[in-house]
C-alpha positions as CSV (number, residue, x, y, z in Angstrom):
1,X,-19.9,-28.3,74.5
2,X,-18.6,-26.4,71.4
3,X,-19.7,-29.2,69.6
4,X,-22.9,-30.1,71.0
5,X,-23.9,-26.1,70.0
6,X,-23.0,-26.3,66.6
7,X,-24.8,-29.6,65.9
8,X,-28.0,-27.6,67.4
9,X,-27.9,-24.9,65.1
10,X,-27.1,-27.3,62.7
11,X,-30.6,-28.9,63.3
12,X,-32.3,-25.7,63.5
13,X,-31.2,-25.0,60.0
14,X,-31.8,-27.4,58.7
15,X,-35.3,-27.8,60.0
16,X,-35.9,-23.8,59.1
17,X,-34.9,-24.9,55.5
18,X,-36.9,-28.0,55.2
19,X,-40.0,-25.7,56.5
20,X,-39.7,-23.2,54.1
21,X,-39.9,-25.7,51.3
22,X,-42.7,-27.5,51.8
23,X,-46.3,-26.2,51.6
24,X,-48.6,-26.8,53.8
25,X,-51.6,-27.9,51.9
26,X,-52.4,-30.8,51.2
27,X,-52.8,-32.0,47.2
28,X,-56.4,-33.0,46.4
29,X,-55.3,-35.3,44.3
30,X,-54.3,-37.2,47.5
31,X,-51.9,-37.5,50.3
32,X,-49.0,-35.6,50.7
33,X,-47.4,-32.2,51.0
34,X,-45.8,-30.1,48.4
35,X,-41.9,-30.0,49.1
36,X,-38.6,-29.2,47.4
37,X,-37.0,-32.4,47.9
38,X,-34.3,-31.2,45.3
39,X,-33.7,-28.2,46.8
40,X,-33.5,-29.2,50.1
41,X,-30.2,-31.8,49.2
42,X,-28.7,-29.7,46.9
43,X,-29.0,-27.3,50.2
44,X,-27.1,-29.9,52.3
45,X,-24.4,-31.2,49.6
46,X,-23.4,-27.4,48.9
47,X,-23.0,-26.4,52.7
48,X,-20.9,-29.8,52.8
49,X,-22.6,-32.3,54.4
50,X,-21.8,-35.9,54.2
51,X,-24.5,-37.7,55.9
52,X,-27.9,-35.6,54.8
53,X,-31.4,-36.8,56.9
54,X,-34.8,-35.8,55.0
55,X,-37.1,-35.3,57.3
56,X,-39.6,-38.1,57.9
57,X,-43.3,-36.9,55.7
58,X,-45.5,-37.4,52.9
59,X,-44.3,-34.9,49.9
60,X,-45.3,-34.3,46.5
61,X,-42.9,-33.4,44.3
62,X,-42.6,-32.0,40.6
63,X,-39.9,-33.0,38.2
64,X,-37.8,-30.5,36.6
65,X,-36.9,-31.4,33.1
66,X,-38.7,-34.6,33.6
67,X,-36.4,-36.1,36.7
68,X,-38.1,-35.9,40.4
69,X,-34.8,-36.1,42.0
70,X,-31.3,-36.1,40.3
71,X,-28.5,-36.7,42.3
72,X,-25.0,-35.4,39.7
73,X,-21.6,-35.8,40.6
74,X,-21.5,-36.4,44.4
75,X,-19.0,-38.1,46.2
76,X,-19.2,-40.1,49.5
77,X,-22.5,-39.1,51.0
78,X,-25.7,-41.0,52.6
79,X,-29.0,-39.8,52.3
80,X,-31.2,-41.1,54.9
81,X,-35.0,-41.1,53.8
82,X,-36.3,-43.3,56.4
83,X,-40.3,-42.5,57.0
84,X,-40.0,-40.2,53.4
85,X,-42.9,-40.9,50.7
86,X,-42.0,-39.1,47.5
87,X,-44.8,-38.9,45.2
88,X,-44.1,-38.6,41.3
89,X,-46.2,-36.4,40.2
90,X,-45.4,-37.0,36.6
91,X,-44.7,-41.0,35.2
92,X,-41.6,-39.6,34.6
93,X,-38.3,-40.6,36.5
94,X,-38.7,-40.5,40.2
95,X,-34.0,-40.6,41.1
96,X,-31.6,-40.3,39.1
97,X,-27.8,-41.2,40.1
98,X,-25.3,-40.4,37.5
99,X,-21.5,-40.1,37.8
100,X,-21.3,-40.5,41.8
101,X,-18.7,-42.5,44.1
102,X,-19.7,-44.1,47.4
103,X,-23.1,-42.4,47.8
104,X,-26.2,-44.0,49.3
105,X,-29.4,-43.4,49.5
106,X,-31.3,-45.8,52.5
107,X,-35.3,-45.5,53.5
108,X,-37.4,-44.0,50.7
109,X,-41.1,-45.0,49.7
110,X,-41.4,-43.9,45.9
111,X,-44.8,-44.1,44.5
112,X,-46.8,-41.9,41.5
113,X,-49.7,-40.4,41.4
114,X,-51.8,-40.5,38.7
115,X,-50.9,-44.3,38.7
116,X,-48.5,-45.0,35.3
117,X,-51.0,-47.5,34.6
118,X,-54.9,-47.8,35.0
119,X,-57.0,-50.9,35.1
120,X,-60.7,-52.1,35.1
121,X,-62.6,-55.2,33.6
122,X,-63.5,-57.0,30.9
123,X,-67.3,-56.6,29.8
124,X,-67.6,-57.7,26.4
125,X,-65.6,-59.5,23.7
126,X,-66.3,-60.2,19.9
127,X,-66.6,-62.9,18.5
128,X,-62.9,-64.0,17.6
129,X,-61.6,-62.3,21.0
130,X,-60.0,-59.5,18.8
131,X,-61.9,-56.9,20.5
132,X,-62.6,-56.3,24.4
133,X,-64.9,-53.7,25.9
134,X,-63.3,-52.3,29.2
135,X,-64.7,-50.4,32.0
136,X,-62.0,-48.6,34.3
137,X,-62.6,-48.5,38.1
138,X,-62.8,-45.6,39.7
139,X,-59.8,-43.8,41.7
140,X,-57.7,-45.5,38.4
141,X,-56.6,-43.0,35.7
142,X,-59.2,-42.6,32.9
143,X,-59.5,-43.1,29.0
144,X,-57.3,-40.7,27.9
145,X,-54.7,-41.4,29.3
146,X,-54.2,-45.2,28.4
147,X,-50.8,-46.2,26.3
148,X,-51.4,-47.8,22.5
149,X,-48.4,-51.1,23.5
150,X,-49.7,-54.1,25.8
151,X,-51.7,-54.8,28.6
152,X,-52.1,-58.2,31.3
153,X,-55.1,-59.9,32.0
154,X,-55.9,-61.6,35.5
155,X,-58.0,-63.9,37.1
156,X,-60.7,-61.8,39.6
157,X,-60.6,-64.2,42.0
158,X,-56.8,-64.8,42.5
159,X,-56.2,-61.6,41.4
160,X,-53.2,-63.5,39.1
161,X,-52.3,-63.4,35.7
162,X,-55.2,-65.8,33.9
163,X,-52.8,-65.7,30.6
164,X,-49.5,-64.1,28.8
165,X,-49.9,-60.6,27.9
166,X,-51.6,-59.2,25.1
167,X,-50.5,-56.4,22.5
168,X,-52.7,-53.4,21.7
169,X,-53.4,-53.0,17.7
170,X,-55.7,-49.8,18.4
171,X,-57.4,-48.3,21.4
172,X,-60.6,-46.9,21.0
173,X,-62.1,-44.5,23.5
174,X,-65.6,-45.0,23.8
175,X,-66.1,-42.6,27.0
176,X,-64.0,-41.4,30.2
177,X,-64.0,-44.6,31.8
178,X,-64.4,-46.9,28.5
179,X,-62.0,-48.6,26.5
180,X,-62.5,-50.7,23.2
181,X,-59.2,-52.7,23.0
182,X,-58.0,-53.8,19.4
183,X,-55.7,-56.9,18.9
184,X,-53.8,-57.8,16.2
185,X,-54.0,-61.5,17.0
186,X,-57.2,-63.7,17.3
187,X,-57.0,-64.9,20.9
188,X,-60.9,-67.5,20.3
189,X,-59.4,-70.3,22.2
190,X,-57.9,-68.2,24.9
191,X,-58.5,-68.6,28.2
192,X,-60.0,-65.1,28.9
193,X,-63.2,-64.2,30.5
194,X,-65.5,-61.7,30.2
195,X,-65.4,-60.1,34.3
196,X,-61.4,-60.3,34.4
197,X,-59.6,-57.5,35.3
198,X,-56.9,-56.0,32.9
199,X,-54.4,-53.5,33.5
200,X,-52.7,-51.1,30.8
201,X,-50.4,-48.8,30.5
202,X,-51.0,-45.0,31.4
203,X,-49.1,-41.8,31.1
204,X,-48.9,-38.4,32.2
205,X,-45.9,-36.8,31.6
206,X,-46.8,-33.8,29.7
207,X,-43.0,-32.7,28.4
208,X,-43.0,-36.4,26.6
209,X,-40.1,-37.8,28.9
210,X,-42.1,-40.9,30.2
211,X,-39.3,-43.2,31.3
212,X,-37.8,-45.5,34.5
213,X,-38.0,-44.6,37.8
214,X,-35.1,-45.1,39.4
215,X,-32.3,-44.5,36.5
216,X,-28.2,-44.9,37.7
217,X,-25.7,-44.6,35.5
218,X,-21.6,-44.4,35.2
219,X,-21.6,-44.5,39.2
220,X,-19.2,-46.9,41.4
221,X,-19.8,-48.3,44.5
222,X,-23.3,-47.2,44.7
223,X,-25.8,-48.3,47.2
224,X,-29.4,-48.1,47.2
225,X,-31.2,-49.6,50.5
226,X,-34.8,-50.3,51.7
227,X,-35.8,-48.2,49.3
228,X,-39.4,-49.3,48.3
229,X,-41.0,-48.6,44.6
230,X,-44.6,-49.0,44.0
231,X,-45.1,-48.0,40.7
232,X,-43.2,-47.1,37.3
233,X,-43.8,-46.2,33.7
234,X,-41.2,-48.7,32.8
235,X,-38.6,-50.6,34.9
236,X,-38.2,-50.3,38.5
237,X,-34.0,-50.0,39.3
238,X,-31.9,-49.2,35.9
239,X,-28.5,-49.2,35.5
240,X,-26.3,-48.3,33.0
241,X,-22.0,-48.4,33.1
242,X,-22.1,-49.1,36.6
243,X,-19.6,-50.3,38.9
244,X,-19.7,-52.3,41.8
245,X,-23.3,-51.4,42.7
246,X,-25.9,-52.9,45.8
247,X,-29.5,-53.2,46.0
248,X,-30.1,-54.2,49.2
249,X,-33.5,-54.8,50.6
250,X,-35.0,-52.8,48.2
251,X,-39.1,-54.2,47.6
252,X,-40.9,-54.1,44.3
253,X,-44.7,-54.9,44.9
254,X,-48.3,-53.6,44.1
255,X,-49.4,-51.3,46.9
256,X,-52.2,-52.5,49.6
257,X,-55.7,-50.8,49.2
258,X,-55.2,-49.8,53.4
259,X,-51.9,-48.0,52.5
260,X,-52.9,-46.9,49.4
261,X,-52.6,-43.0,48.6
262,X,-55.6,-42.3,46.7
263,X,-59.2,-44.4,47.5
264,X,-59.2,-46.7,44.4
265,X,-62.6,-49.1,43.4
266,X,-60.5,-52.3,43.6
267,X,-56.7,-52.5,44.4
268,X,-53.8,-52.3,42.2
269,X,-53.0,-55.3,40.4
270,X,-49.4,-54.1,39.3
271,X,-46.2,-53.4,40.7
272,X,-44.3,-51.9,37.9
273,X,-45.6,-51.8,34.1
274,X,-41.7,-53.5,33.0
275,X,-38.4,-54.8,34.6
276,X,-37.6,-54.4,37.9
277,X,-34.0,-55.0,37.8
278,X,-32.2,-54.1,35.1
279,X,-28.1,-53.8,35.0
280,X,-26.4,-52.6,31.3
281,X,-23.2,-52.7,30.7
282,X,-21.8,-53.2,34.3
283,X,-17.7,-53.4,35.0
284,X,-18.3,-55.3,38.5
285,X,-21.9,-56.3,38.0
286,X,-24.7,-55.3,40.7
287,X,-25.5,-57.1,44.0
288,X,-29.0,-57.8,44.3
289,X,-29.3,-58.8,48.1
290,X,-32.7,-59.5,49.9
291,X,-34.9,-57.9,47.5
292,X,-38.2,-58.4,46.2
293,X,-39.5,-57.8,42.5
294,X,-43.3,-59.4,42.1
295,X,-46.4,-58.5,40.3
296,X,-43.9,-56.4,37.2
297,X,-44.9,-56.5,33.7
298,X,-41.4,-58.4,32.7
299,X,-38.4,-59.9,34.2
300,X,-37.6,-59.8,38.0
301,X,-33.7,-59.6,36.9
302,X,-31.9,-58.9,33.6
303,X,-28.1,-58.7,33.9
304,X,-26.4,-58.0,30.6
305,X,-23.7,-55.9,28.1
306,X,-24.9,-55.4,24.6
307,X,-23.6,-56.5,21.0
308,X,-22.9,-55.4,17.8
309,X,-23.2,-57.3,14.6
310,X,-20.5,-58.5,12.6
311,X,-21.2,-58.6,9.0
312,X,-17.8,-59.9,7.3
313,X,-14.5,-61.1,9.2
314,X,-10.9,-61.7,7.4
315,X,-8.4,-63.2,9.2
316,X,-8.2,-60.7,12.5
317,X,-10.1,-58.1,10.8
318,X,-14.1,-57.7,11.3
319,X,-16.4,-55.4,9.6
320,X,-18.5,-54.3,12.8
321,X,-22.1,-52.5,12.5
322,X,-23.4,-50.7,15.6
323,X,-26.8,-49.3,16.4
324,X,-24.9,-46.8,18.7
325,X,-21.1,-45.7,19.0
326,X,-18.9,-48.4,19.5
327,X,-18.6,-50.1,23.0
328,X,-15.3,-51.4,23.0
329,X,-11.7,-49.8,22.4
330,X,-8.3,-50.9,21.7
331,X,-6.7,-52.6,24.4
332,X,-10.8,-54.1,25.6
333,X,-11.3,-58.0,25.3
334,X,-14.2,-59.0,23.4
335,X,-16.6,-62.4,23.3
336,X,-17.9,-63.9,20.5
337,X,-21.7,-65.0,19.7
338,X,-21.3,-67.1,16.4
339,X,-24.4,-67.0,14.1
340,X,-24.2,-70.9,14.0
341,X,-21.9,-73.5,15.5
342,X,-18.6,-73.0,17.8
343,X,-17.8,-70.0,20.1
344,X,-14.3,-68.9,18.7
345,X,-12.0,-67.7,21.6
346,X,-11.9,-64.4,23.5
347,X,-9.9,-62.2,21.6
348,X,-8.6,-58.6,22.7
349,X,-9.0,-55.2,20.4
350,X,-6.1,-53.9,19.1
351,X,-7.5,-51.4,17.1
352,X,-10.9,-49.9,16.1
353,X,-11.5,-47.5,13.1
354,X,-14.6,-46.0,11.4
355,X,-15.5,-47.6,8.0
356,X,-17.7,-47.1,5.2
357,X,-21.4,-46.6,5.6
358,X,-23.9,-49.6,5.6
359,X,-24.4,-51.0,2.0
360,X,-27.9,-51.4,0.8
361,X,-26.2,-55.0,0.4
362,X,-25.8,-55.4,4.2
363,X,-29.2,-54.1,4.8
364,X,-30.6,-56.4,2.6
365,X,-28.7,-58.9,4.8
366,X,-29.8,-57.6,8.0
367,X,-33.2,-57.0,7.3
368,X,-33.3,-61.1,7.5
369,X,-32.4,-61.3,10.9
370,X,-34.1,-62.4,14.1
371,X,-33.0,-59.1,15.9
372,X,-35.8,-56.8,17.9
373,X,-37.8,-54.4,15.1
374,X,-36.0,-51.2,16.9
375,X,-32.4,-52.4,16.9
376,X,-33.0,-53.7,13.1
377,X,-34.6,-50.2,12.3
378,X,-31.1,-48.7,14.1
379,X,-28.8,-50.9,11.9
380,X,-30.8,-50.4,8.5
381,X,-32.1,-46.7,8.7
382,X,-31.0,-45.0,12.1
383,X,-28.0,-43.6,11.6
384,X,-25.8,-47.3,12.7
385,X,-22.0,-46.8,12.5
386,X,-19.8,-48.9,11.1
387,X,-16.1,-50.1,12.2
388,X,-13.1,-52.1,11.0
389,X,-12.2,-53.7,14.2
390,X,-8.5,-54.9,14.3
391,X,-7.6,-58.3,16.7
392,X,-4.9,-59.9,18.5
393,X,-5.8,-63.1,16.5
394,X,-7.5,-64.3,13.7
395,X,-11.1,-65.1,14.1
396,X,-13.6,-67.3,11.9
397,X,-16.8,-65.3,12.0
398,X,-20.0,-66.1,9.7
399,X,-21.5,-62.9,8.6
400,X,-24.4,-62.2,11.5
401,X,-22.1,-63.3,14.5
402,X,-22.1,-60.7,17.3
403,X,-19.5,-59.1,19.2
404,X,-19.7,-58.0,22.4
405,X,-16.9,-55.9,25.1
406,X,-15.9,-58.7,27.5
407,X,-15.3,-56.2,30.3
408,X,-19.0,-55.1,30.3
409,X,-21.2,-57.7,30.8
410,X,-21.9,-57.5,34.5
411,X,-19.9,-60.2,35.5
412,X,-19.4,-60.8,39.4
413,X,-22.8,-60.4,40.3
414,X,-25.0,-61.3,42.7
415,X,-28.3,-62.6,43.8
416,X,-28.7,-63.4,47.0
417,X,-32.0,-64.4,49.1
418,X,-34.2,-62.3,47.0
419,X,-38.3,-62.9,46.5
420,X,-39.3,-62.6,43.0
421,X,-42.6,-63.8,40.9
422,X,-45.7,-63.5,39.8
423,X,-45.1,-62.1,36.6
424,X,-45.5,-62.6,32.8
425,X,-41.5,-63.5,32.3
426,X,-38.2,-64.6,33.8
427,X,-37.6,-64.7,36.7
428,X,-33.7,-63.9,37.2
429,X,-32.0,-63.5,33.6
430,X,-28.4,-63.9,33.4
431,X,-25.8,-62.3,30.5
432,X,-22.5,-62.4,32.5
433,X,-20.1,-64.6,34.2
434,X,-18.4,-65.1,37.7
435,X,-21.5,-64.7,39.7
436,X,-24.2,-66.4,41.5
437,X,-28.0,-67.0,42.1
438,X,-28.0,-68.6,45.8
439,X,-30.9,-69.1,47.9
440,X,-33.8,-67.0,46.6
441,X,-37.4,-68.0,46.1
442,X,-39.2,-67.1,42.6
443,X,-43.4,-68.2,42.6
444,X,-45.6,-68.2,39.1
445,X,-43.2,-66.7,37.0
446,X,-44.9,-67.4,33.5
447,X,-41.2,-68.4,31.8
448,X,-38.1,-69.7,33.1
449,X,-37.5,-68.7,36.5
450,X,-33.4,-68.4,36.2
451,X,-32.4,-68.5,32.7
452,X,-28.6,-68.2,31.4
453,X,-28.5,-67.0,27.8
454,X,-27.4,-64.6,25.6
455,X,-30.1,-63.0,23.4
456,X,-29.4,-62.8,19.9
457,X,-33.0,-61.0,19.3
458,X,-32.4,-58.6,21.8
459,X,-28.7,-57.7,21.0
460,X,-28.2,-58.5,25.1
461,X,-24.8,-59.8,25.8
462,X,-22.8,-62.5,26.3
463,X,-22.6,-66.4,27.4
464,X,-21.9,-67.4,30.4
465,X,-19.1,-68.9,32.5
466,X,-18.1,-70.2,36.2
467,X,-22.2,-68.9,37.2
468,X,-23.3,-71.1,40.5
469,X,-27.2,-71.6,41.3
470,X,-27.6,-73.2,43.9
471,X,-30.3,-73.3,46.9
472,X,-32.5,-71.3,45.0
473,X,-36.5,-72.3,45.6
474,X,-39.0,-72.5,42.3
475,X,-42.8,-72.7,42.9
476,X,-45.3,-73.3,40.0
477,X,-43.0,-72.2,36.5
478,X,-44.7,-72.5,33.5
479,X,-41.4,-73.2,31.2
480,X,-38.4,-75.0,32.3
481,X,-37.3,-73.8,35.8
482,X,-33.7,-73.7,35.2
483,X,-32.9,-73.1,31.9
484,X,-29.1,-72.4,30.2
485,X,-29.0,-72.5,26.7
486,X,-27.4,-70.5,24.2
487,X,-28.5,-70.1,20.7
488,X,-27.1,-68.4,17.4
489,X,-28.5,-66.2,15.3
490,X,-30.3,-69.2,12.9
491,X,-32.2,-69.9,16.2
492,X,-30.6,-73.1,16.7
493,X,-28.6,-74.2,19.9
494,X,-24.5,-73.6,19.6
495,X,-22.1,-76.3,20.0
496,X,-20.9,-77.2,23.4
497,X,-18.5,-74.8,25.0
498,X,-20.3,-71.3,24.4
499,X,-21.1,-72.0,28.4
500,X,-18.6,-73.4,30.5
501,X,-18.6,-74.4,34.4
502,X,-21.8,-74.1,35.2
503,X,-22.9,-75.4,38.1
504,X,-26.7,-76.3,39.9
505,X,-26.6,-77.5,42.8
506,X,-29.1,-77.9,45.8
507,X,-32.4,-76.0,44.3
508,X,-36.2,-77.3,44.6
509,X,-38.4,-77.2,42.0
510,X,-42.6,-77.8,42.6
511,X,-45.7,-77.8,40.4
512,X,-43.6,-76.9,37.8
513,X,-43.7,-78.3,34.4
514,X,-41.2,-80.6,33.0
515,X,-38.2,-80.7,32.0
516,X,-37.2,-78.4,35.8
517,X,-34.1,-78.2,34.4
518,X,-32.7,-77.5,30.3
519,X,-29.6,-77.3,29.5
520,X,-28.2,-76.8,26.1
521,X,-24.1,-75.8,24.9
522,X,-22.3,-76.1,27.9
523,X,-19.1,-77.6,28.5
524,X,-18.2,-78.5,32.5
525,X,-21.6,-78.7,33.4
526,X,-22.9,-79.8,37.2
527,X,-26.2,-81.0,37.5
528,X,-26.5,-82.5,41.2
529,X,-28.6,-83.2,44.7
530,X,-31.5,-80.8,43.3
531,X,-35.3,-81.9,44.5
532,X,-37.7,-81.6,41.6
533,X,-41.2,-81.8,40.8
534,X,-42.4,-85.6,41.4
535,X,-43.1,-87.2,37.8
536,X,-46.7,-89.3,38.3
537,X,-46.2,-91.0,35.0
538,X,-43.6,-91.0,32.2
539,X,-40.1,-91.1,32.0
540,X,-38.6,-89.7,35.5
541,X,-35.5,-88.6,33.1
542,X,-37.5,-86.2,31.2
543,X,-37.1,-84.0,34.7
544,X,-33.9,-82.6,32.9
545,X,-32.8,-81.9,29.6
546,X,-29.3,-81.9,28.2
547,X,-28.7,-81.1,24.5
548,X,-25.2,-80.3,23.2
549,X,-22.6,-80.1,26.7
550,X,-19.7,-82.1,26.8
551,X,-19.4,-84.8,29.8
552,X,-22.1,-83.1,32.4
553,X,-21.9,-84.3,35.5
554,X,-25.2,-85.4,36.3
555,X,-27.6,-86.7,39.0
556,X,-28.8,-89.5,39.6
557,X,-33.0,-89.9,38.7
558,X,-35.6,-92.5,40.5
């Protein structure tokens, strides 16, 4: 009875709190109710509680310091959001989760409004398709607020991408609801068509702290579930030094015009305006289980650590150059990305020391590499740092290799009955090893829809071993389904053995073009029992594509 009293006033608590933080008026700028969602947990966590319900509602809610909701230091606790709509009011982040054990947060709908994005159609071109006239729709954020970067053109009446995307040179406001869109490519034989739609970037984040929405970092044993994102400025879930964390059931998707929370001329076209996945640096890499990523401006998945560039190597010693401080410590095992030909062994750190600054020699160096303009710009004039790192063993290195910490690549993941597509990229992108990609569907993506690589462009680490896709489902890729190949730094393909045991097994592959499956630098490879897209004409062994593996095991073509 004792009980049963204190759980009532409990209750009644609780709900006097959660009334005197929300206001009762309703935005104009649509649905939803002002309300201290912060305030209101922080409430609960401080008077102890463990398992802390939000009541079910509509609320708008405005960042502080541009986070929505920031969840610091918490230990074994479940928030339960089920029936709760939080409305960014900013295209800032909408959660952040940083340093917390065993904590979850289950139920909540996370949209923005304004829209990080707006979108309208095509009414005019020049000549050489280096210029498009653009009028937004209504209910869609206006001119001003349009982002100078990229934007995605689709078909109006599949409402699907018509082509890839396209980069903005200069935008030119021409009213409130009129854009003139510059390109810095001519785009005359492309396929688009004056009456598509296009959708661009937007922001509104007056303090300049546009970002993700849903950011976790140095947690363990995290779990986020049927949480459902509508909308972000960049990528949907990122995580950074994670451990051990879940997605389960959490939906990516563009919103329905029925459910929408403003009236809109036509609905959304976009989910998110980047990633929707996205795991850094993981110890025990994330499980991605029953979750659906479509309609994104990039990759459904992207699983990764990062590299820095080695730019001389004596015996055990390498000269090291980082665009940030140093991953790795003594006593950490590192992988190798050779700049050209064979993977040398994993070796382990036994001692890392700062070294002289970047010569203008070594910049000269650098500036010839394939490596992403803002990483380059890091190494060259952004303060990198440079290291003498110290091995158990001696290492061949040519100058360019990268190096990578071997214990924070996201390896163990998973990827598990999860429904991805319709976007511009990958589909599930894979950096680590000891995981696997088993029985999920991914439709349209516009490039590989599981690729295994490390990217030497994008300083994204490492290569891959003992990774199983099997049972996975591929509808209508436009680049090899499959794809795992691994490529130094001269943009060639490395020798067999920078993959090993690798094994595909048991997937479908339709209206997808050919090969369905590429494989390149793999030693132990199993290729087997895998329905592909039927061949009408041609060689039925152009279906897959091996180049540089050692003794694959191989099925058997018609």
């Amino acid at each position: 009875m004792a009980r049963q009293r204190l759980n009532r006033l409990i209750f009644i608590l609780n709900w006097l709190l959660f009334c005197s933080l929300v206001q009762a008026e309703t935005s104009s700028a649509g649905r939803g109710v002002a309300f201290g969602l912060q305030e209101f947990i922080n409430q609960q966590t401080q008077a102890g509680q463990k398992t802390i319900v939000v009541p079910p509602g509509s609320y708008r809610v405005t960042p502080r310091g541009g986070q929505h909701l920031t969840l610091r230091n918490l230990q074994n606790i479940q928030i339960v959001a089920d029936g709760v709509e939080m409305i960014c009011t900013e295209t800032t982040t909408a959660l952040n989760i940083s340093h917390c054990t065993n904590v979850t947060v289950r139920g909540l709908v996370i949209d923005y409004d304004p829209l990080p994005f707006t979108q309208g159609r095509i009414t005019s071109f020049s000549a050489d398709k280096k210029s498009a006239e653009v009028e937004l729709f209504d209910g869609y954020p206006g001119t001003g607020s349009a982002i100078n970067f990229k934007y995605e053109i689709f078909r109006p009446d599949t409402r699907t991408l018509r082509c890839s995307d396209r980069y903005v040179r200069n935008l030119e406001v021409m009213d409130s609801r009129h854009l003139r869109i510059n390109t810095p490519d001519e785009h005359s034989d492309s396929p688009e068509q004056v009456g598509d739609l296009i959708v661009i970037g937007s922001e509104h984040a007056p303090h300049g702290n546009a970002a993700h929405a849903v950011v976790c970092d140095h947690n363990v044993n995290v779990r986020l579930e049927n949480i459902d994102l509508f909308a972000s400025n960049c990528f949907g879930f990122i995580e950074d030094n994670c451990d051990s964390s879940t997605y389960y059931r959490c939906r990516i998707d563009r919103r329905s015009a029925a459910d929408d929370l403003v009236k809109r001329a036509e609905p959304r076209l976009r989910s998110l305006n980047a990633d929707a996945y996205h795991s850094s640096d993981a110890v025990k890499g994330p499980a991605y289980i029953e979750c659906v990523a479509k309609f994104m401006g990039d990759d459904c998945v992207n699983i990764h650590g990062r590299y820095e560039l080695v730019v001389a190597s004596t015996g055990a010693v390498l000269r090291v150059v980082s665009p940030e401080r140093s991953s790795f410590a003594a006593g950490d095992p590192v992988e190798f990305l050779p700049f050209a030909g064979e993977r040398p062994p994993d070796a382990v750190v036994k001692k890392v020391e700062p070294d002289t600054p970047v010569t203008s020699v070594e910049k000269a160096f650098i500036q010839k590499l394939a490596i992403v303009p803002g990483v380059k710009e890091s190494l060259v004039n952004g303060g990198a740092r440079c290291y003498q790192v110290t091995l158990d063993r001696p290492t061949t290195l040519p100058p360019g290799s990268l190096i990578a910490a071997a214990n924070h690549l996201g390896d163990g993941f998973l990827v598990k009955g999860c429904d991805f597509g319709y976007n511009r990229s990958r589909g599930i992108l894979i950096k680590a090893s000891h995981g696997q990609l088993i029985d999920n569907t991914i439709t349209e993506s516009w490039m590989a829809a599981v690729l295994v690589s490390p990217e030497f462009f994008w300083f994204e680490a490492g290569s891959s071993a003992d990774v199983r896709i099997s049972g996975n489902k591929v509808i209508g890729c436009r680049q090899p389904a499959i794809e795992v190949v691994a490529f130094g730094g001269n943009g060639k393909p490395l020798a067999s053995g920078a993959h090993r045991d690798i094994t595909i097994v048991s997937n479908t592959i339709s209206e997808s073009v050919l090969p369905n499956i590429r494989v390149t630098s793999t030693s132990r490879l199993v290729v087997r029992d895998n329905q592909l897209t039927p061949v009408k004409s041609g060689n039925a062994n152009q279906l897959i594509s091996i180049e540089d593996c050692s003794q694959p095991e191989l099925q058997s073509l018609p």
